[in-house]
C-alpha positions as CSV (number, residue, x, y, z in Angstrom):
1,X,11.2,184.2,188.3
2,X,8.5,182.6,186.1
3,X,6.6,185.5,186.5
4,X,9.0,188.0,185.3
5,X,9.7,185.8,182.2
6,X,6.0,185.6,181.1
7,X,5.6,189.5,181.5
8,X,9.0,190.2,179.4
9,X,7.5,187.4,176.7
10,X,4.0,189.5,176.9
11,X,5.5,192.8,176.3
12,X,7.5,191.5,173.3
13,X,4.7,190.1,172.3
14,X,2.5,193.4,172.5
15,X,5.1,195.3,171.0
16,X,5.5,193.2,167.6
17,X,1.6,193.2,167.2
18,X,2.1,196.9,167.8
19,X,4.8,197.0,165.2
20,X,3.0,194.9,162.3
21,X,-0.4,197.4,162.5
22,X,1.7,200.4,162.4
23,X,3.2,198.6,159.2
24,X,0.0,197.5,158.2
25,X,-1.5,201.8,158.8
26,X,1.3,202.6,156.6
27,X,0.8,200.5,153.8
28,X,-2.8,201.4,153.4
29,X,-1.9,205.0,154.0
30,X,0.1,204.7,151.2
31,X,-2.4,202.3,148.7
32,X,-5.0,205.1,149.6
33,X,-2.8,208.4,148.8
34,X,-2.1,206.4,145.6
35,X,-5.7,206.2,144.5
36,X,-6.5,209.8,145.4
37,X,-3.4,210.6,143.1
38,X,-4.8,208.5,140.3
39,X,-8.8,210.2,140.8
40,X,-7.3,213.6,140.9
41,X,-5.0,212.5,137.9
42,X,-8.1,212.0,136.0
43,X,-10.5,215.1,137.3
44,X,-7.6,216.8,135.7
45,X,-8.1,215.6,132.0
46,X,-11.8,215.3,132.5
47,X,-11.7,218.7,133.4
48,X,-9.5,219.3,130.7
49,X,-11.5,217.5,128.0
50,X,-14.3,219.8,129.2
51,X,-13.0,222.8,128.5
């Protein structure tokens, strides 16, 4: 019975932590498409002070 309880408790367990880095993958997914938004932002008007 014990047993049973501490596996169920385990897997919950598990599955949160893989919940919060799938959250945490996300989030830096989208800080890091935000910053290659901004650098290509600005190659642009480099590129366009250049010319």
């Amino acid at each position: 019975m014990n047993e049973n309880l501490a596996r169920a408790q385990q897997a919950e367990r598990l599955g949160e932590a893989q919940q919060q880095r799938l959250g945490h993958n996300l989030a830096r997914a989208r800080r890091l498409s935000r910053k290659a938004e901004l650098a290509a932002q600005q190659a642009r008007l480099a590129l366009a002070r250049a010319l």
